[in-house]
N, C-alpha and C positions, 0 to 999 in steps of 0.2 A: 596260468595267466589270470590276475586278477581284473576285475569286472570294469575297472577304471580302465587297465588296457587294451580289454574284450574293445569298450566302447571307442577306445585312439583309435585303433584298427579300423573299423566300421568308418568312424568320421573319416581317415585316408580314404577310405573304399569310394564313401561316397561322392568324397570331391574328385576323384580322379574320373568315377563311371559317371557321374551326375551331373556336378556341377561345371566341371573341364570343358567337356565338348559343349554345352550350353551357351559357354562364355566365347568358347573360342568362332561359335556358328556369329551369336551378337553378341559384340563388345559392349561392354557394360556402359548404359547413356550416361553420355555429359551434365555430371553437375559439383554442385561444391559438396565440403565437407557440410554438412547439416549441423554439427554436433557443436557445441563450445569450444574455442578454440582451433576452428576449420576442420575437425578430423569428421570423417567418413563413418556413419555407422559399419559396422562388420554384418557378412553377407548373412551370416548365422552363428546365433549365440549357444554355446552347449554345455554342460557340466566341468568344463574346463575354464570357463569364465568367472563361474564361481567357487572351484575348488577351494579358494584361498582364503572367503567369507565367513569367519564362524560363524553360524548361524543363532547360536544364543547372544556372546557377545557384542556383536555388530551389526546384527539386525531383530532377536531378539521377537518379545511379542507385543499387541497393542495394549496402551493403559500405560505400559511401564518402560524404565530405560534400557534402550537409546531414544523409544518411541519414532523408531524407523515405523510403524508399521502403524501408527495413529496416538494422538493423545491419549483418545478414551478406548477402552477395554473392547466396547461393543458399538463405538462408534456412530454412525446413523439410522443402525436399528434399534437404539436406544432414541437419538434426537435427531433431525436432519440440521443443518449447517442453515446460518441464519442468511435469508435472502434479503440483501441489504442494498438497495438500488440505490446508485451517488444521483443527485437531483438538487434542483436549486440552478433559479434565474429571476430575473428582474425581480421585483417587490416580492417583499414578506410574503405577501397574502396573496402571489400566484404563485410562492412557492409551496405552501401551505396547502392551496388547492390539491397541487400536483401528488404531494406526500398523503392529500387524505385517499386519492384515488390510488395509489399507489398500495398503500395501506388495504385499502376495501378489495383491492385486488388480488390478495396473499402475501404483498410481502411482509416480511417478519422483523424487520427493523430499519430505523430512518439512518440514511446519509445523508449529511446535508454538504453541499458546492458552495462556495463562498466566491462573490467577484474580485477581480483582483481590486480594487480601491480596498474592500475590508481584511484582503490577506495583506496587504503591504500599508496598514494603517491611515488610510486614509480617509478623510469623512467623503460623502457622496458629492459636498460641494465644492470641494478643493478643486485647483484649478489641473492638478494630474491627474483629474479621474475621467475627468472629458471624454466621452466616447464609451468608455468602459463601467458604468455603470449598469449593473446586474446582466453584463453579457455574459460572463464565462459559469456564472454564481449568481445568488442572491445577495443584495445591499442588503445586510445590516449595519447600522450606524447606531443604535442604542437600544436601551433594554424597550423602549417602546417598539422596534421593528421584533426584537424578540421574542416579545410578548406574540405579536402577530404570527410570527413563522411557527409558534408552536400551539398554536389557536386550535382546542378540541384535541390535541395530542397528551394521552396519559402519559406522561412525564413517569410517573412509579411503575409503569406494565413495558412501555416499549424501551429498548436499549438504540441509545442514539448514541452516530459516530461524524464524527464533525472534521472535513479535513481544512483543519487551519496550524498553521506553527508559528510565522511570528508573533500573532497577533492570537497565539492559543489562550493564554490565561485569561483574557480579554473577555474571551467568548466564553468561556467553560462560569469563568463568574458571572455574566448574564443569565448564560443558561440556569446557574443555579436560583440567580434570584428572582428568573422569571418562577421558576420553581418553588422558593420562599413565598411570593405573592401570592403560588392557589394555596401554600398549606401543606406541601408536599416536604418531607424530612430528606433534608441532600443526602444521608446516610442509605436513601432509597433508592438515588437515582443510578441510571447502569450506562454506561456509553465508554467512549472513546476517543478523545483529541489525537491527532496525526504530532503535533509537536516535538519534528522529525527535523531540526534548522541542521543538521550537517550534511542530510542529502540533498538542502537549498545550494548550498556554499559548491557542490560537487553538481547538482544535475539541474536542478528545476530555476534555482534563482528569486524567487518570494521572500528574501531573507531584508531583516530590515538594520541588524544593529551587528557589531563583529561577532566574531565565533566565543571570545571567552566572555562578554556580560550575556550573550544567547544561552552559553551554556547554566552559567547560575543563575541566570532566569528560569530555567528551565528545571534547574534544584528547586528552586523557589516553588514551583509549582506542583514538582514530587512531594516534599515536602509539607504544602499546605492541604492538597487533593488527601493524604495519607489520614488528615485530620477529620477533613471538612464532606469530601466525597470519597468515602473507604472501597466504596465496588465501582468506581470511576478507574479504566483503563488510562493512566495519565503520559502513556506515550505508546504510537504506531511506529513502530522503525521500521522505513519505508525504503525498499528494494522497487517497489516501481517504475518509479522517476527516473532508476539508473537505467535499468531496462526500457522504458522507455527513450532516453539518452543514447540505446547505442550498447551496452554492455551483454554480454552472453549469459546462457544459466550459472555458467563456474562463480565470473566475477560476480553476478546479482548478490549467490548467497554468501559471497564471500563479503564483501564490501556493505551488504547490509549486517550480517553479524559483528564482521566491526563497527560498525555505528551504536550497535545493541549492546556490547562489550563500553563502549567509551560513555552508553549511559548507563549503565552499571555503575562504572567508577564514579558517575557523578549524582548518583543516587545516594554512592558512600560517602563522597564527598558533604552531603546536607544531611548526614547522619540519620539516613534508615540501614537497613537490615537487606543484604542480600537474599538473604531466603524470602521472607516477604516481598521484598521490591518486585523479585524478579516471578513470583507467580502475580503478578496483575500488569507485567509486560504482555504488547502483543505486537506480533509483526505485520506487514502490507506486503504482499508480493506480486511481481504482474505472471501472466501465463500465457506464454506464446502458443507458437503452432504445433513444432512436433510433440506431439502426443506421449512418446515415451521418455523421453528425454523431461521433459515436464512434470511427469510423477516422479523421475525419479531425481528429479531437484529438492520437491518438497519432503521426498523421504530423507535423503542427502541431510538437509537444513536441520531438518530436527536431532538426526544426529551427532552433527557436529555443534551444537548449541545445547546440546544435553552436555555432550564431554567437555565444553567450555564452562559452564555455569558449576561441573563438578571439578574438573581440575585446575580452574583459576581463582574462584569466591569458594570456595569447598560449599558449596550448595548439592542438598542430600536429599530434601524432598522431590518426590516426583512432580507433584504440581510446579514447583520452582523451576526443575529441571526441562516440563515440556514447552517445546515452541508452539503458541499456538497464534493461528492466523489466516488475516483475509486475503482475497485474492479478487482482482480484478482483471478482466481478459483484456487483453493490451491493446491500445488503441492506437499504437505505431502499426501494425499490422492491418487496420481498416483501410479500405482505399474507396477514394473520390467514384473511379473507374469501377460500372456492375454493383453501384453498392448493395444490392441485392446477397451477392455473393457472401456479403459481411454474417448474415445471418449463420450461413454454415463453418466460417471460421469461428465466429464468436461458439456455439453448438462445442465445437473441438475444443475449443479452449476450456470452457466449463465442463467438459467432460473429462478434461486433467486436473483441472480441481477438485473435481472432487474424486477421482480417483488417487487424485493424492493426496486427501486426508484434509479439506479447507476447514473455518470452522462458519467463513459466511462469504459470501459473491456476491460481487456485483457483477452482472454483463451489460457489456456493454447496447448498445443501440445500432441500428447497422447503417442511419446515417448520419452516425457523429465525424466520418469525413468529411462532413459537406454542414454541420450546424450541428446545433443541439438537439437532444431526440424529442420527435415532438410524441403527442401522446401515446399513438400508436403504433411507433416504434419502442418505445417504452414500456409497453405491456407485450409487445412480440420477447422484447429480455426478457421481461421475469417470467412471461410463460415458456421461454427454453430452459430456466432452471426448474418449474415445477415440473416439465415434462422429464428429463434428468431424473427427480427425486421421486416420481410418482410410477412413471412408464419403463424406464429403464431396466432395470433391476439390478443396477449396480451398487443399490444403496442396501442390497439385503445382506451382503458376506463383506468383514471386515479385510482392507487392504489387497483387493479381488487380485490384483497383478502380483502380487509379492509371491515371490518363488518363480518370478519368470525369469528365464538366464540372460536376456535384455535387461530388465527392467535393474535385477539384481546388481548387476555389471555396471552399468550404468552409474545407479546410485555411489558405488564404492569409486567409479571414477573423478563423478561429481563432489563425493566426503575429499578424496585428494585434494584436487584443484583448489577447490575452496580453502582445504586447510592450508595449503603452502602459499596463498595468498594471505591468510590472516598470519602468518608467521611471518613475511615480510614488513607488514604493515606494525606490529608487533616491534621488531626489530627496528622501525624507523621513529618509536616511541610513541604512537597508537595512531590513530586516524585525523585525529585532529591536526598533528605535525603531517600525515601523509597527504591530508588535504591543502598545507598550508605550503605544500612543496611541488604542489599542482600533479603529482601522481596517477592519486587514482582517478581525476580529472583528462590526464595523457592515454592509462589504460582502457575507459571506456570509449575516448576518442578513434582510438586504431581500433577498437571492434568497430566499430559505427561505421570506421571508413571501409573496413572489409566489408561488412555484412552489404552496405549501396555497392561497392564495385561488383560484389557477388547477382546482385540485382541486374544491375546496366551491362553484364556480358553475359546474362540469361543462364548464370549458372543455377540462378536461385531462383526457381519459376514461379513466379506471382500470378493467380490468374485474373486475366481483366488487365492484367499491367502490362507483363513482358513475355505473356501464352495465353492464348486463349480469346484475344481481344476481339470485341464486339462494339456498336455505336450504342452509347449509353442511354438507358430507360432513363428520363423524368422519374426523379421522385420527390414530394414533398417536402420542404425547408420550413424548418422552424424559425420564423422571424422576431428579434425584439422588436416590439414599440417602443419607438425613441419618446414613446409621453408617458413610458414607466420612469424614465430616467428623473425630468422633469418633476415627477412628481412625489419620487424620495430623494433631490434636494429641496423640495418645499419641506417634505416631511421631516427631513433633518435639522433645517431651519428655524420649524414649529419647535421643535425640541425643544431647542436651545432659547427661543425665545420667552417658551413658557414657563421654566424649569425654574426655580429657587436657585439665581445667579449666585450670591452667596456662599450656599452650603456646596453650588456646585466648584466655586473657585475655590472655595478649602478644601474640598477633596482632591482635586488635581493639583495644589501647591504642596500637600500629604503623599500621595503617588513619586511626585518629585525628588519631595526631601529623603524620603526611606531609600530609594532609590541612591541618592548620592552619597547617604550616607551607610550606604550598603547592607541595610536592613531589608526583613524582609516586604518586598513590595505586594502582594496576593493580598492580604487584608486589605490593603489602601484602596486595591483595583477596585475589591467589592464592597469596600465602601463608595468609590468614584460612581460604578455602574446604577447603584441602586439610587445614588444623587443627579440620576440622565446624562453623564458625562459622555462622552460618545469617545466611541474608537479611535479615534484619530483625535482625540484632544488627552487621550491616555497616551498611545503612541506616541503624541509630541512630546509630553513629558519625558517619555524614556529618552528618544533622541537627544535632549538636551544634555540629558547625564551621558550617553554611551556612545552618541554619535550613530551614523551610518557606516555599512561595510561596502567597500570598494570593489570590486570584482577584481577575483585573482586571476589576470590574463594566460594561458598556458601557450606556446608556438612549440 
């Protein structure tokens, strides 16, 4: 008998002596499947789960492909993973404050929150911003508030990651020319725009112009960053927002590699180089609760985004080949109820991130159910990632879970699902058609709606919500002053008032025309920005050329 059969025997043995009468004394408690797509995890994982696994092939070691097992070789005992706090509310210069304390406090690079007036182009004085001025984010409205947001911030030492998309280029050209002002060479600077408009169309909705001039916009800016900013990350393809939305681990990584896939094509499309393009790609991913299921998403991801980049662009380098990316612990998951409790979920979450290979975090605050984090919830996050990176010890051995017959199983479950998702999507002529036929709009819909019924008949135990319930602690709310508001539409105001009216109208009649005439618009921007043209007077330029996108209703 060989050793594989010694061990089938034993597993009978022991589910009949062991595990039988256990089950049969208590029936196994009421709950859902936990897993992506309702299945149940298995009672116990054993060498029969992963017989079928090559283990070079398909999982393989860290540094190299599939890069199941990490990007880099040695991982975090080489560098830890950049802690990157998302931040950003009312004015420039409280958010400025916040990023310096944030900063002096260890973390290791800036996030900045944009409100919604400056992600959906608007100035702060417009009559739709009403209300929403520097609530969700910080107003910026021109390179004068930019200057301020980045007041005493080494532009050449920190890597900054900016989550804006339609209104990306906008900012990425401030950024730079608040940069040109101290003397700093954009060829220096390090960051990351989110400039992710086909998970707006599918999940979040920030989207301001249709899908195809978004998209060659969005060449436009691969193209020009390629020139202007060469170590500028010039797209995040963002898996959050769907998960966020409602979607499972399968579909996240599925439905964001497609997104990553259709910018590829349109990376080729503005004529760069897939091997380059795609090493200074990075992706966004969120990180729920279960814990194994979680690693072995992010192991999953990389693999199937390796065998994509080599068997569809024949891309051969490894850097090209790995996925590499952030991760933010999911803030559908936070609840109003115990938000105390947040603490220890967020904990869980960041502890599958980085067991699954991140390459920066953000955690979230534990009561951003209830408002934005104020200070000291704010440093409660980022001291649960330093604690993580300093006390744990799971930053000392690379890929610590790999070789667990869970985790293994898992992942080879998650490479499936994922891939027979992007072969549909594939087959309906990429993402852009699958979005425009309200798909994968439907598929994350019926998760969303399981995952709440699973909730509301307590399959799915929430604690503080629908087990466990307690009368809630008081705890601190961070409030806007509505006289920040106030006081950058004055500041926008000043702008404009003070600016060389002139040279500012021939920059936005320039912005305009390349635009219609289908040239490229990124020079024109950064000539607009450096002339105080403000975001929402570039945004209306574009609108006149491409119009607004319509929301695709789905029933």
């Amino acid at each position: 008998m060989s050793e594989q059969d010694e061990y089938e025997v034993a597993f009978e043995q022991w589910k009949q002596r062991c595990l039988a009468p256990l089950e049969a004394q208590n029936a196994p408690r009421k709950r859902a499947g936990l897993l992506a797509g309702g299945a149940d995890a298995k009672v116990l994982y054993t060498p029969a789960d992963v017989a079928a696994i090559d283990a070079v092939k398909s999982v393989g070691f860290p540094g190299q492909a599939p890069f199941v097992r990490g990007v880099q070789a040695n991982m975090y005992r080489g560098r830890l993973w950049t802690m990157r706090q998302y931040a950003g509310f009312g004015t420039a210069k409280a958010s400025n404050e916040r990023y310096r304390m944030l900063l002096a406090k260890g973390q290791t690079g800036l996030s900045v929150a944009f409100d919604l007036p400056t992600q959906m182009g608007r100035d702060s004085d417009h009559a739709m911003s009403l209300g929403e001025v520097g609530k969700v984010g910080v107003a910026i409205d021109s390179i004068d508030d930019m200057e301020v947001l980045l007041d005493s911030i080494p532009l050449d030492q920190v890597s900054t990651s900016m989550t804006i998309n339609s209104t990306a280029g906008i900012l990425l050209a401030l950024y730079v020319a608040v940069a040109k002002r101290r003397g700093i060479s954009a060829d220096k600077l390090r960051g990351t725009i989110q400039n992710d408009l086909l998970k707006e169309y599918i999940a979040r909705g920030t989207y301001i112009f249709p899908p195809k001039p978004s998209l060659d916009l969005t060449g436009d800016i691969f193209r020009w960053a390629n020139d202007v900013v060469p170590k500028w990350n010039v797209i995040s393809v963002s898996g959050y927002h769907m998960r966020e939305a409602g979607c499972d681990a399968i579909q996240e990584v599925a439905f964001t590699l497609a997104n990553g896939v259709e910018y590829v094509e349109t990376a080729l499309r503005a004529g760069l180089k897939a091997e380059a393009f795609a090493a200074q790609l990075s992706f966004f991913f969120n990180v729920h609760n279960h814990l194994i299921e979680e690693v072995a998403k992010f192991r999953a991801a990389r693999r199937l985004w390796s065998d994509l980049m080599h068997d569809r662009f024949g891309v051969t380098s490894d850097r090209a080949r790995a996925l590499k990316f952030h991760c933010q612990t999911a803030g559908a998951t936070l609840t109003a109820q115990q938000p105390m409790n947040n603490v220890v979920r967020v904990t869980v979450q960041a502890m599958a991130a980085v067991l699954g290979g991140c390459q920066s975090l953000h955690t979230n605050s534990f009561d951003e159910a209830l408002g934005l984090p104020t200070e000291q919830s704010a440093t409660i996050a980022l001291r649960t990632q330093q604690i993580i990176a300093s006390e744990a010890g799971v930053t000392d051995t690379v890929d610590p879970l790999g070789g667990s017959y869970a985790v293994e199983s898992l992942t080879q479950r998650i490479y499936e699902g994922a891939k027979k998702y992007l072969d549909q999507v594939r087959d309906m002529g990429g993402m852009v058609h699958a979005i425009e036929r309200g798909y994968v709009q439907r598929e994350i819909q019926d998760a969303s709606y399981r995952y709440q019924l699973e909730i509301e008949d307590g399959r799915r135990p929430i604690v503080g919500l629908n087990v466990h319930k307690s009368v809630n602690e008081p705890v601190p709310v961070m409030k806007i002053d509505p006289a920040l508001e106030r006081e950058q539409v004055e500041r926008v105001q000043q702008c404009r008032a003070n600016r060389d009216k002139s040279l500012a109208d021939r920059a936005i009649e320039a912005v305009e025309r390349r635009a219609r005439e289908g040239q490229s618009v990124m020079p024109a921007i950064m000539e607009a920005v450096e002339a105080r043209v403000t975001v929402g007077e570039i945004s209306d330029a574009l609108r006149r050329v491409f119009g607004e996108h319509v929301e695709i209703r789905t029933v």
